[in-house]
C-alpha positions in Angstrom: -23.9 -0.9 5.7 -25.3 0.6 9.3 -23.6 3.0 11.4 -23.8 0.4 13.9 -21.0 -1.6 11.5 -18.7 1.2 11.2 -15.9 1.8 13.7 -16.0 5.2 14.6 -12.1 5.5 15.9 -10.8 4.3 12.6 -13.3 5.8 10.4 -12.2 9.3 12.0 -9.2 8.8 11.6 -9.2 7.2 7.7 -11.2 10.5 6.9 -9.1 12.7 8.3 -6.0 11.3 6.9 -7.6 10.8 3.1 -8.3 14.6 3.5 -5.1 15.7 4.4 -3.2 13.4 1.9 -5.8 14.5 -1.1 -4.5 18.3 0.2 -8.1 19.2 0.8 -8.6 22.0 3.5 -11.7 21.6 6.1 -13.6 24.7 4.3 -13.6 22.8 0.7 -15.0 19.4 1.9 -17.6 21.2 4.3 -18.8 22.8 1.5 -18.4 19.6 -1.2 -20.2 17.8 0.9 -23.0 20.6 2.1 -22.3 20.3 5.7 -20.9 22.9 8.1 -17.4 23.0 9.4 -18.1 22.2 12.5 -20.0 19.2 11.6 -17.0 18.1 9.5 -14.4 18.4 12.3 -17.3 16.5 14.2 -17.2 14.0 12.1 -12.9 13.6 11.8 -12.8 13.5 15.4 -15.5 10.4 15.9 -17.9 12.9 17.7 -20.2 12.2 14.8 -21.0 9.1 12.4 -21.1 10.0 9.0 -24.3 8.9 6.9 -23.6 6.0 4.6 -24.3 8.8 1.5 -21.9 10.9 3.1 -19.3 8.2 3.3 -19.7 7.2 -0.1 -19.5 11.2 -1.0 -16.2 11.3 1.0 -14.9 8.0 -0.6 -15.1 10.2 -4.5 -13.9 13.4 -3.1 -10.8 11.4 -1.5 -10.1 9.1 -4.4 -10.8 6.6 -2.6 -13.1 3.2 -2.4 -15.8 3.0 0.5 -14.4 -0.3 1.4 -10.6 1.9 2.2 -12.8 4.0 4.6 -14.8 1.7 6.8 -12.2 -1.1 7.0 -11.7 -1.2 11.1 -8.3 -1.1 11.4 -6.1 1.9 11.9 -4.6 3.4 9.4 -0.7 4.6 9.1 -1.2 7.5 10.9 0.3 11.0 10.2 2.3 9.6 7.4 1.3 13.0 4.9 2.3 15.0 8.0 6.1 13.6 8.0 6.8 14.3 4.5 5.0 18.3 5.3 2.6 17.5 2.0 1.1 21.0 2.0 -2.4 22.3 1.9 -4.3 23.3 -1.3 -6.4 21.8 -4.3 -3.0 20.9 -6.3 -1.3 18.1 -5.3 2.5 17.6 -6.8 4.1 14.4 -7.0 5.5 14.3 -3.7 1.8 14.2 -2.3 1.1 11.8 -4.6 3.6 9.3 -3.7 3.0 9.7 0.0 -0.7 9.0 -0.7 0.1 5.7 -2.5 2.1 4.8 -0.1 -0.6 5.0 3.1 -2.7 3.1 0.5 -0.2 0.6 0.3 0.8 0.2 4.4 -3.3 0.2 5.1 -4.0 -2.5 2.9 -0.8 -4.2 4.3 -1.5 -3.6 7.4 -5.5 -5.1 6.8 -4.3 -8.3 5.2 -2.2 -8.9 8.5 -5.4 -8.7 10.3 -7.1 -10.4 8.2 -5.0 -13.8 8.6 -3.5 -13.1 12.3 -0.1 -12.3 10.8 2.5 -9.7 12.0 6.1 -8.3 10.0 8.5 -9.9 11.9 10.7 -7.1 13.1 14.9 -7.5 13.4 15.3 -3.9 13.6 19.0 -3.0 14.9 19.3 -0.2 16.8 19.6 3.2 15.8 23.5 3.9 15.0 24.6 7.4 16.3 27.1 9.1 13.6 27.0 12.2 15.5 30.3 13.8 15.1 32.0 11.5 12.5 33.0 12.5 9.2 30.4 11.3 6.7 32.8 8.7 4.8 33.9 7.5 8.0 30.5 7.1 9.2 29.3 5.5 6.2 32.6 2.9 6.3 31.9 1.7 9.6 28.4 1.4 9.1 27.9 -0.5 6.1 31.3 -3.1 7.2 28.6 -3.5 10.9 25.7 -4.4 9.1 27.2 -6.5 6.5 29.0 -8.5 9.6 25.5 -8.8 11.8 23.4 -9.8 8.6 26.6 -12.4 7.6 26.8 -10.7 4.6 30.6 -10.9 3.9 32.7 -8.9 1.8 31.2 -10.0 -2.0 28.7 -8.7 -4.1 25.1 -8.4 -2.5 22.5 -10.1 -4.7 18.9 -10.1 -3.5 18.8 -6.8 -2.2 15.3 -6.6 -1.0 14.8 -9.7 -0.1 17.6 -8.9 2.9 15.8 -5.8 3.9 12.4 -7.5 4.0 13.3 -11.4 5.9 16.2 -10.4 7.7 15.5 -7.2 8.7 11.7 -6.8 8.8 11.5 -4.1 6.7 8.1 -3.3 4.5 9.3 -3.0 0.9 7.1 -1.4 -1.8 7.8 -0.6 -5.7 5.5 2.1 -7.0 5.3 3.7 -10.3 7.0 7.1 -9.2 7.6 10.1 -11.6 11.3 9.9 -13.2 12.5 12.7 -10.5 12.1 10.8 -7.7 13.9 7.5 -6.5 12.3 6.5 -3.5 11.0 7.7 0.1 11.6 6.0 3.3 9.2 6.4 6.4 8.3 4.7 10.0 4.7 5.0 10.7 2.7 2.9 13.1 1.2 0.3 12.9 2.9 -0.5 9.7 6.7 -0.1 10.5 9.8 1.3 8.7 8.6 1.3 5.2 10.6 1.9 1.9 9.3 2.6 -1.6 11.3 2.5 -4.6 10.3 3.5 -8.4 9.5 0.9 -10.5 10.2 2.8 -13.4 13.8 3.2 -12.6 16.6 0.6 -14.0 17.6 -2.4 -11.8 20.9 -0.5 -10.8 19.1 2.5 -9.7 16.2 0.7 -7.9 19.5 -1.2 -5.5 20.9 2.4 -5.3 18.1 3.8 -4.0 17.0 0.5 -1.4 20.6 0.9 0.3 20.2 4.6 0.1 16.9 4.4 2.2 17.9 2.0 4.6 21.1 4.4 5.3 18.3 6.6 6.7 16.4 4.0 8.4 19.8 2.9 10.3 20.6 6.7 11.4 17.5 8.7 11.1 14.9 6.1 11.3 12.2 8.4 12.8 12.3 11.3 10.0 10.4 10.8 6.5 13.4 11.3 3.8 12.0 11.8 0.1 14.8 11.0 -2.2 15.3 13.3 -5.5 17.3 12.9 -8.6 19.2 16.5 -9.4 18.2 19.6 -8.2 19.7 21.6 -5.3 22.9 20.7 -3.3 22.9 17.3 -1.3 22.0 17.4 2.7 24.7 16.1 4.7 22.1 13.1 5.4 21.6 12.5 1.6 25.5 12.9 1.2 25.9 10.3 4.1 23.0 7.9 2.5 24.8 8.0 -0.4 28.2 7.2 0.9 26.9 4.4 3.2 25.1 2.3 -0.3 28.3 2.9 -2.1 29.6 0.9 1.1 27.0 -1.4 1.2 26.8 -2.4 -2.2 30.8 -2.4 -3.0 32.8 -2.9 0.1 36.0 -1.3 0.1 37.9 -5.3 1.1 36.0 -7.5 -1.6 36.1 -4.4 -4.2 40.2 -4.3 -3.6 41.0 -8.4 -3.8 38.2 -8.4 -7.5 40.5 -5.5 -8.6 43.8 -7.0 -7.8 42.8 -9.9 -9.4 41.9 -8.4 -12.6 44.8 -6.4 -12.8 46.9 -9.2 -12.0 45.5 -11.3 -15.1 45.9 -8.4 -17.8 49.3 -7.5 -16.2 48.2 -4.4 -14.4 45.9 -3.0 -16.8 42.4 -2.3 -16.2 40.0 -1.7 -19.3 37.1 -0.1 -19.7 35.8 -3.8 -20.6 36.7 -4.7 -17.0 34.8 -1.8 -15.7 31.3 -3.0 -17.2 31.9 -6.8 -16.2 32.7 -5.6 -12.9 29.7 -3.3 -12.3 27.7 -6.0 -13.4 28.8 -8.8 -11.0 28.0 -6.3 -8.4 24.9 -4.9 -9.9 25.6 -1.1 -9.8 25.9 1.0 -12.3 29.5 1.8 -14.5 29.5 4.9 -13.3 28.7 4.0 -9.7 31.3 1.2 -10.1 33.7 3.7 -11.5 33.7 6.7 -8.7 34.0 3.7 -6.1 37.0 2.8 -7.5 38.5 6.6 -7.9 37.2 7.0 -4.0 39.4 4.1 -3.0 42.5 5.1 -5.2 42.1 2.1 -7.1 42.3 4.1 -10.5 43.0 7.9 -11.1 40.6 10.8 -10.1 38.7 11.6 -13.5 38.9 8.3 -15.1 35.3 8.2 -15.2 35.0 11.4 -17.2 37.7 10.6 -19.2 36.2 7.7 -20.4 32.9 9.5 -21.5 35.2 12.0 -23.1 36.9 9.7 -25.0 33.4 8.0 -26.4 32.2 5.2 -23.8 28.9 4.8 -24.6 27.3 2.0 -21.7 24.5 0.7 -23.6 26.6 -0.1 -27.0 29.9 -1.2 -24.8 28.0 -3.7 -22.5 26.2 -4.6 -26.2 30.1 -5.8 -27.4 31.3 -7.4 -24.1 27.6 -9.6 -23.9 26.5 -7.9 -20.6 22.7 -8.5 -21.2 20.0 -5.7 -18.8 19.2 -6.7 -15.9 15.1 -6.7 -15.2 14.2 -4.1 -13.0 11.9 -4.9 -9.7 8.3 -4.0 -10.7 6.7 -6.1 -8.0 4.7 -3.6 -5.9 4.0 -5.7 -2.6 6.8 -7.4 -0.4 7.3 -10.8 -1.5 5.8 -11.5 2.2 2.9 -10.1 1.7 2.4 -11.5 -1.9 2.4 -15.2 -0.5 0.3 -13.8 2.5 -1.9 -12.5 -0.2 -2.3 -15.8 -2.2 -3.0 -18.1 1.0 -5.8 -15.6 2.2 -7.2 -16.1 -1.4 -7.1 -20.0 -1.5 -8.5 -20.0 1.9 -11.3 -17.8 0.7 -10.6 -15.0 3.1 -10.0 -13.0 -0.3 -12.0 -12.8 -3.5 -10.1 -12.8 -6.4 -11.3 -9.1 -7.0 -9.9 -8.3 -3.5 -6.2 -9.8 -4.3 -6.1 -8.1 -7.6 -7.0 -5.3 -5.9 -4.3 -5.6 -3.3 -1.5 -6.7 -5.5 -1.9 -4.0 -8.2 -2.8 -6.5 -10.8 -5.9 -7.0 -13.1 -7.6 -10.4 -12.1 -5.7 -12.4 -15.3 -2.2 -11.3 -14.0 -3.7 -12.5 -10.5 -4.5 -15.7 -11.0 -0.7 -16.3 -12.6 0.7 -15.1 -9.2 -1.7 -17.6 -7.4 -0.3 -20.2 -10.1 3.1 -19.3 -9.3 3.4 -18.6 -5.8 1.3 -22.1 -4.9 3.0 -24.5 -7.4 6.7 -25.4 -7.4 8.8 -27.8 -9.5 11.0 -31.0 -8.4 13.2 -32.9 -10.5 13.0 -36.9 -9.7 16.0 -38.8 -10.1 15.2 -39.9 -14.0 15.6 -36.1 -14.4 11.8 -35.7 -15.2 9.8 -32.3 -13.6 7.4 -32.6 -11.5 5.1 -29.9 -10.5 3.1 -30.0 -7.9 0.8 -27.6 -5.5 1.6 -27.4 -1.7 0.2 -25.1 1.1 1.2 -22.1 2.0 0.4 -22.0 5.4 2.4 -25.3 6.6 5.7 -24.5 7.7 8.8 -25.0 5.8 10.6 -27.5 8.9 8.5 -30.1 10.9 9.2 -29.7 14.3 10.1 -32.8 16.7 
């Protein structure tokens, strides 16, 4: 590597950014590295080329590869800025997730580059809620967006798959600490960007992706970290909340599945009913259960009294047959997955690089190749046929 092959914009730019998100001041890298302050701020504004030793230097001191440095395109920049990650040699998991997440939009944003690709964008525009009250707000917006996606009034499976092909937005699992359920950002040039933990169960992870795109609809240019517990709800967390609650279980489909239960046990509703319904619409009992006090479908406190009087969810969805539900561990949008595997059958990547980029050792790897490149047919004697078809070629011939 020659300073001729580095790209001094981007380089700048990568180092100052790695710096900020590692919550390193100027004065502690100057003297890690044994070079004045000056030179460093030199250096992070492209005035000077780092040495390839000092690059490599920079690379262990930001936790980060010397590939992640030099690569020429831009990085998401500011993104440690929007979330205010503060200044210092400890970094709390806030910082941490933030800093996975650049991680995440710069590789994203390098495989794009790599294969002349671009994220589709179907952004709506911005709704204004100024002045309505937050359940009101959170109605009307959740009954628009289920009517301009064609969404209906029904259950909404495939969650993230909506939010990523027909809305363009950049969705990412990551392995979060417990406390936290996801952050939403919009950082050029990767886009509106959502990450939710992987950790969490299936009914939180679809909590927390309508959650975030309540933000993105309303607030799409301010960084939201969202916690679990702690101090009193903002009136934007209170509104995010509402509008998934919306989203997930609209208040016209919710009412007829209710009626209809009701109808068959001659107006009762068990606890039984509860679980089965919760589970047709993927959200937790308990999230299922306020819904219905909100819409005065059964008495305020019903959920509480049910705890009180012994509901335990685990062993009750054990006697009705309600098995778990997987959660989503997949880290990169399914996009960028496939984008991922045609770039490595083309030879663009090495099978280190896609590991590298999916979050995968290289045996876990070479299954997603295996999986993503092959499909299955059955022929008309009922026999399977697999077979391997490219990835590129689009899925109808024109003329």
């Amino acid at each position: 590597m020659t300073q001729d092959e580095l790209a001094p914009p981007a380089l700048a730019q990568r180092l100052r950014e790695a710096r900020r998100a590692r919550g390193l001041s100027q004065e502690v890298v100057s003297k890690e590295l044994g070079m004045s302050r000056p030179t460093l701020i030199a250096v992070e504004q492209g005035r000077r080329l780092p040495r390839p030793e000092e690059i490599v230097t920079f690379a262990r001191l930001y936790g980060r590869t010397v590939h992640e440095l030099v690569r020429p395109s831009l990085p998401a920049a500011g993104l440690a800025a929007q979330f205010r990650v503060g200044v210092g040699t400890e970094r709390n998991d806030t910082d941490r997730a933030v800093d996975e997440l650049q991680r995440l939009i710069d590789d994203v944003v390098e495989l794009e580059t790599l294969v002349s690709s671009s994220e589709p964008r179907r952004y709506p525009e911005a709704y204004d809620i100024e002045g309505l009250p937050t359940n009101v707000a959170a109605g009307q917006l959740a009954d628009a967006e289920r009517r301009r996606l064609g969404l209906g009034d029904g259950p909404l499976p495939h969650l993230r798959v909506v939010l990523e092909d027909d809305v363009g937005l950049r969705v990412f699992f990551l392995g979060l600490p417990s406390k936290i359920a996801g952050l939403y950002a919009h950082v050029e040039p990767g886009g509106s960007c959502i990450a939710a933990n992987a950790r969490h169960p299936h009914e939180r992870q679809r909590w927390t992706l309508a959650h975030e795109y309540g933000h993105f609809l309303t607030s799409r240019w301010s960084a939201e970290v969202t916690s679990l517990g702690g101090a009193r709800q903002s009136a934007r967390e209170r509104f995010a909340d509402q509008f998934a609650a919306n989203l997930l279980m609209p208040q016209a489909g919710l009412t007829r599945r209710f009626q209809v239960v009701r109808s068959s046990r001659g107006g009762a509703f068990t606890a039984a009913d509860l679980l089965q319904l919760a589970d047709l619409y993927e959200v937790s009992p308990a999230a299922m259960a306020l819904r219905m006090e909100d819409l005065r479908l059964v008495v305020t406190g019903w959920w509480d009294d049910l705890l009180a009087r012994g509901l335990r969810v685990d062993q009750a969805r054990k006697v009705v047959g309600i098995p778990s539900r997987t959660r989503e561990v997949s880290v990169m949008p399914r996009r960028i997955r496939y984008l991922a595997v045609e770039a490595f059958l083309e030879g663009v990547l090495s099978e280190g690089q896609l590991a590298r980029l999916l979050r995968v050792d290289r045996g876990t790897a070479r299954m997603i190749v295996a999986e993503l490149s092959a499909s299955a047919e059955v022929d008309a004697d009922g026999d399977a046929h697999e077979y391997t078809w490219d990835l590129s070629l689009p899925d109808v011939a024109s003329g």
